[in-house]
N, C-alpha and C positions, 0 to 999 in steps of 0.2 A: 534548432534542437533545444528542449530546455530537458531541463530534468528536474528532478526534485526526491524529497526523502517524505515518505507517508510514515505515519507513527500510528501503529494498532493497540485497539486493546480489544483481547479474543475472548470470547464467553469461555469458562473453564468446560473442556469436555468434548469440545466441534474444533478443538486446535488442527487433528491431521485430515477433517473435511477440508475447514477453513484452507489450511496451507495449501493441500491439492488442487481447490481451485483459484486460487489467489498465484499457482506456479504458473498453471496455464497462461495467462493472460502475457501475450506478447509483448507490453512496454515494462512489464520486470525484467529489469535487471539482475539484481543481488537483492536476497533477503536474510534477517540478523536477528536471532532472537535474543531477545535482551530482557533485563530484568530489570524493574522499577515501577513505577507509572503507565508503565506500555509495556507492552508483551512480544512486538515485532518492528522491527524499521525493514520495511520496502524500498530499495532504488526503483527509480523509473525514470526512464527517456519515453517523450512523444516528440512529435513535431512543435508544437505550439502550445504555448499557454491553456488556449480551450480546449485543448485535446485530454491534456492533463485533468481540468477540472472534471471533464465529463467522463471520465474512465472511472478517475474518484467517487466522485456523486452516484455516478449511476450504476456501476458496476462492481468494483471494490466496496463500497458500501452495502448492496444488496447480496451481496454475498450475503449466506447462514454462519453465524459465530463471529462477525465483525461487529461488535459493538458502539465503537467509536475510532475517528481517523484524524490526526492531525497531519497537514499538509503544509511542508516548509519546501520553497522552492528556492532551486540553486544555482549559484553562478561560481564562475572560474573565476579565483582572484590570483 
């Protein structure tokens, strides 16, 4: 299992598009709107490493109203 934390920044205006289909997607966990430089933190669980990236790249990203994602991945200390 890995997980990780994805960092958004939403086009102002496509936020409650954006969020409904960014709920859909089965490896969300928790999501945290926050205020700063980023607009949203994502939990997410996959299986693997490339599970993760390719959900990011190709799917979280193509979404309408995701402008940009930073992906920090996580480990239990």
């Amino acid at each position: 299992m890995v997980t990780g934390l994805v960092l958004l920044k939403l086009m102002p205006g496509k936020e409650k598009q954006t969020l409904a289909r960014l709920k859909a997607l089965s490896s969300v966990v928790h999501m945290s709107a926050v205020f700063g430089r980023w607009d949203l933190v994502i939990d997410m669980e996959t299986d693997d490493l490339p599970m993760l990236s390719n959900i990011v790249v190709h799917e979280i990203r193509s979404i309408p109203g995701v402008l940009t994602t930073e992906t920090l991945v996580t480990t239990s200390i």
